[in-house]
N, C-alpha and C positions, 0 to 999 in steps of 0.2 A: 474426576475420572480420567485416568490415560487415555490420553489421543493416540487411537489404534488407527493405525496407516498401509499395514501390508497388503489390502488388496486394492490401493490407489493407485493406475493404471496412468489416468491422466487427470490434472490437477489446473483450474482456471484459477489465477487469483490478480482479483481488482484491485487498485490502489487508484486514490483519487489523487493523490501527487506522487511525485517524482521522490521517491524515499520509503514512500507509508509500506512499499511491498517486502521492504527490509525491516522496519518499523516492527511492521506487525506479523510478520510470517517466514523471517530469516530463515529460523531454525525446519518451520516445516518443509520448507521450498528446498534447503538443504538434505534433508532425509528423503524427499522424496525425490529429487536427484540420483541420490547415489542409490536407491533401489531400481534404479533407470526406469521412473514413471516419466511422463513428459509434460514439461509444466509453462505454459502461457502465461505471462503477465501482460494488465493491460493498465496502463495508466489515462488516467481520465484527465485531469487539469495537465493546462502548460508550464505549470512551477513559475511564470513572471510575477506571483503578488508576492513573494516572499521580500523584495525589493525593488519596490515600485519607483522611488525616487535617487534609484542608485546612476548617474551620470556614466560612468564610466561601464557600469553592465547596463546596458539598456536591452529591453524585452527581448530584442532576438537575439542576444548574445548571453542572455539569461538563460533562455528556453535550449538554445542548444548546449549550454555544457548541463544543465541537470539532466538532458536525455541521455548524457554521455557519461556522468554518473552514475545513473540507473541501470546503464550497460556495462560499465564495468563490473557495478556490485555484483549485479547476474551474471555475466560470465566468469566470475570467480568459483562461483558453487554452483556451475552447470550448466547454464540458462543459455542460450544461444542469444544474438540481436534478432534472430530472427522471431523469436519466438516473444520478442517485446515489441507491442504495438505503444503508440501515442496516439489519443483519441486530437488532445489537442484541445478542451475547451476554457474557457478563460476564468485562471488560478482567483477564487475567494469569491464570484460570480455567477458561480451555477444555478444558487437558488433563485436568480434576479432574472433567467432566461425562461423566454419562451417554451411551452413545452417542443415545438418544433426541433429548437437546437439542441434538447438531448437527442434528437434520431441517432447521430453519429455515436453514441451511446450506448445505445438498445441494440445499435445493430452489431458495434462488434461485440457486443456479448451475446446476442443469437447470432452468430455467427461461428462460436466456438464450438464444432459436433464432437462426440467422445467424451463429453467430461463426467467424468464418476465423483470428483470435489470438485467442489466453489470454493473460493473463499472471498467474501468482501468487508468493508467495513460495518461497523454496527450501526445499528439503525438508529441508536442513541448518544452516538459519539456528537460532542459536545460543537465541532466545526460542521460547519452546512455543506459544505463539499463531500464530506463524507456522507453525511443522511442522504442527500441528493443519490448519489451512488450507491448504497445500502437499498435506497428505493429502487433504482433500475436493476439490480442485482435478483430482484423479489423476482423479476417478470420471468426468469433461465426456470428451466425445469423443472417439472415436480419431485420427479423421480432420481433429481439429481442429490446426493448429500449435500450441504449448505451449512458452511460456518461463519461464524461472525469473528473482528477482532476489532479490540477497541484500541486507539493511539490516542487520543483526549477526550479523558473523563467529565460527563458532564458536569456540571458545575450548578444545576438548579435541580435536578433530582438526582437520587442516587443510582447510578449504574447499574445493570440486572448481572448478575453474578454467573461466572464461568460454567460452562458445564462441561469442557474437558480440560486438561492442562498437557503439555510437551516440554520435559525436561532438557534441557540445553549441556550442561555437563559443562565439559571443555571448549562447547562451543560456542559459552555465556563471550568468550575473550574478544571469536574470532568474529561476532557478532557485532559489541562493542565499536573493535576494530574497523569494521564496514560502515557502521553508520558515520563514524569519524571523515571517513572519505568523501562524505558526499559535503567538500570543503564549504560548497556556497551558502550551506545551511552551517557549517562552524565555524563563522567570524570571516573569511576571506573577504567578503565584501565592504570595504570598510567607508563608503564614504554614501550611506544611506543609514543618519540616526535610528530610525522609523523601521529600520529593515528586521527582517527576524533571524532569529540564533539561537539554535540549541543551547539552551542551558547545563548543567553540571549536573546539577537534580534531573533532567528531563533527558541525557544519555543514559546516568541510571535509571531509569524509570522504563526508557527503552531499550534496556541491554540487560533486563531482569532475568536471570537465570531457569526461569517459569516465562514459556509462552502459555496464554490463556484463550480459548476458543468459547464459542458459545453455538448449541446446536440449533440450527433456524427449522423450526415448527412450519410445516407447509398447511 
């Protein structure tokens, strides 16, 4: 079903790392820019496990260039810095915390008034930083519309299937192109075997010319 967007006002969307909001919702966060709705991203992890045992990036010097990658993305197609938070909790860890330390969590997403969309990750997506997130995503309004996106397919049951889609067109390129940028996730860091990096399949697989949404059932 087309993902119908013109009476999107204001638009919340979660991402549990430093990427996933480009990942999973490039194309909508771009349409819903340029219809001047206004659009809050809020990322949840610190992006440091992506290279844990990188010498030369060590955690805090991690953590600040993926925020500065994520501000770039967004202010290319609209986004203000201001309007990107960083919760800040620690990258591939989430399910091992306390419930205590999601508070920072819950609270800036009840903290966002006005939102007429959601969007966060799927409650089935295959990384626990995402579920975790998916879970606190559940707790924002009834009355709010609520989509899912998925970025890793899980891998022990099969994924519930879309129920709207958003054609990209010309802007499968400019899409592509972004996620490229967020270097520290394409090979820049080179002196952590162990580190992770987009693969070749997995830019295509994120720069698909079909965004898939899924509608969350209150």
């Amino acid at each position: 079903m087309p993902l119908g967007l013109d009476r999107v006002r204001d638009a919340l969307v979660i991402a549990p790392h430093p990427d996933d909001e480009t990942i999973g919702a490039y194309g909508l966060i771009r349409r819903l820019v340029r219809q001047s709705a206004r659009v809050r991203v809020v990322i949840v992890t610190d992006g440091a496990g992506s290279h844990r045992n990188s010498a030369l990036w060590p955690a805090a010097r991690l953590i600040a260039e993926r925020q500065r990658e994520t501000r770039r993305a967004m202010a290319r197609i609209g986004v203000p810095a201001g309007a990107v938070q960083f919760v800040g909790l620690p990258d591939g860890r989430t399910s091992a915390l306390p419930d205590r330390a999601l508070r920072p969590l819950r609270r800036a997403i009840a903290q966002a008034r006005g939102v007429d969309l959601l969007l966060s990750p799927a409650r089935d997506d295959d990384h626990p930083d995402h579920r975790i997130t998916a879970q606190a995503a559940q707790a924002f309004g009834r009355s709010t519309r609520h989509l899912e996106y998925l970025v890793w397919p899980n891998r022990h049951s099969r994924s519930r299937p879309a129920t709207h889609a958003l054609r990209l067109g010309v802007t499968t390129a400019a899409k592509r192109g972004t996620i490229r940028r967020y270097f520290t996730q394409m090979g820049r860091i080179h002196d952590d075997p162990a580190g992770f990096t987009i693969s070749r399949s997995e830019l295509a697989a994120f720069s698909h010319p079909v965004e898939r949404y899924r509608q969350v059932s209150r």
